[in-house]
N, C-alpha and C positions, 0 to 999 in steps of 0.2 A: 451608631454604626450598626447597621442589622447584620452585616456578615461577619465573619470571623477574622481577625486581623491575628498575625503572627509576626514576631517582637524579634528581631536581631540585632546582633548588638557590631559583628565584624563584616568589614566591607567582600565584596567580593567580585570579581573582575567585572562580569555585567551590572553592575551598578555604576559603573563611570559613565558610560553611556545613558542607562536608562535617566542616571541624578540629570544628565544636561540636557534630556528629556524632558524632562516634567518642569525646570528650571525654564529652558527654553516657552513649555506651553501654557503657564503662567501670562505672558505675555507684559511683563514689568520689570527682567532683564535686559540687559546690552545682551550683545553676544560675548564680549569679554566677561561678565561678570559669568555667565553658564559655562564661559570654558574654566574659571575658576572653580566655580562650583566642583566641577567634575574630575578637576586636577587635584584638589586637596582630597578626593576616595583614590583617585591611582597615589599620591603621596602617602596615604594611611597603608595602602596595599604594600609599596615596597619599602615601609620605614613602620614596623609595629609601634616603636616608638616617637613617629613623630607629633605625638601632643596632639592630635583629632581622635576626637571620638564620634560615635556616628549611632545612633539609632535609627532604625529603616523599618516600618510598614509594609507588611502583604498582606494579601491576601491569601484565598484558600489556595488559588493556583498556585501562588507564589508571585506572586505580579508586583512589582514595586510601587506603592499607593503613596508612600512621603518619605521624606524623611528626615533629620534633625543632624545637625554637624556643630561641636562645643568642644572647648580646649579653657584651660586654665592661663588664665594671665600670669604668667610668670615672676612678674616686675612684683605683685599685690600679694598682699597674706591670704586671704581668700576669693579672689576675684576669676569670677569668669566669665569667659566669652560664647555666645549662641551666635555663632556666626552664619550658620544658615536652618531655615525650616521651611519646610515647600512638600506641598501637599498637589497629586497632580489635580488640575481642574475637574476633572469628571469627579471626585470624592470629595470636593470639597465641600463645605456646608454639612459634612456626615460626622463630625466629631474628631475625627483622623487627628488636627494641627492641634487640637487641646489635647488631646491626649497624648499626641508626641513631647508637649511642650510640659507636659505632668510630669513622662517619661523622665522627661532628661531634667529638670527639676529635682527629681527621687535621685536621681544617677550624682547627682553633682552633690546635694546634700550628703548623699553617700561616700562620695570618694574626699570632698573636701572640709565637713563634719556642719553644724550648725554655724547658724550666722556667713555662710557662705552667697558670696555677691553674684547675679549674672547680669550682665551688661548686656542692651541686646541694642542694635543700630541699624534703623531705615531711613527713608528718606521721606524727606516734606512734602512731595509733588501729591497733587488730589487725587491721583490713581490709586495711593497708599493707603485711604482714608481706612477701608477698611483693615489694612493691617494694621494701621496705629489701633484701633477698638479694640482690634481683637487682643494686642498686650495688653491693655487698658484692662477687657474683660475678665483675662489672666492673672489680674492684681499687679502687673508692672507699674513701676511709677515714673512718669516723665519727668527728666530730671535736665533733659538739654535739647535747646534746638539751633542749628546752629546754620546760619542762614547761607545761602549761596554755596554751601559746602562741597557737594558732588559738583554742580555744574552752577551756573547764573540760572536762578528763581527755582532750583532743587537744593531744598537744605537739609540736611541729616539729624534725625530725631533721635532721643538717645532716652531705653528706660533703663530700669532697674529693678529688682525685686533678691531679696533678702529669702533666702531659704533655709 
């Protein structure tokens, strides 16, 4: 990444919109899945504690370039969940989603100590091809795929990586 990225860590009102922006221009959500997206930074906004944590990508202007959303499985001794990372398409290919996904990696070893699990889950459909790599390239390990799971001939891919 040639420009300068700047690292936050707390949501803030215009990120609800801008997250189902870049979620939306992806173009490998529903719509429901981008209103989710957006719903769980207004849920962090009115609940500090409710279990999201969020790191977000700027730029120099401040422009929202990605950003990463994880929480702690509750049920697990160290288990957690990356349940979104989304980089908008004009930066992609720049480094931006490995370095969010470094980010919150450091983050989560930090808060939940070594030997800490994240579980991360997409889908089977050929569109994903590259995101399945790209955990792959991240050292994730596939450890489930589970067929027909979202919809008929979309199944749910499931890695893991140990931090």
């Amino acid at each position: 990444m040639r420009e300068k990225i700047t690292w936050r860590f707390e949501p803030k009102q215009s990120d609800v919109a801008r997250v189902k922006e870049i979620i939306e221009a992806t173009g490998f959500f529903k719509p429901a899945e981008a209103d989710c997206a957006a719903e769980l930074v207004a849920i962090a906004l009115a609940n500090a504690e409710s279990g999201y944590h969020f790191i977000f990508a700027e730029d120099a202007s401040g422009k929202l370039l990605g950003y990463a959303c994880y929480g702690r499985d509750e049920m697990t001794r160290r288990g957690w969940d990356l349940y979104w990372i989304a980089v908008d398409p004009v930066t992609q290919g720049m480094g931006v989603g490995k370095i969010l996904i470094k980010q919150t990696e450091r983050l989560i070893h930090e808060k939940g100590g070594p030997g800490s699990r994240i579980i991360v889950e997409t889908s089977g459909r050929p569109q994903y091809e590259p995101t399945r790599q790209f955990y792959l390239r991240c050292d994730y390990v596939e450890i489930g795929h589970f067929p027909d799971y979202y919809d008929d001939g979309d199944g749910k891919v499931t890695y893991l990586k140990v931090v």
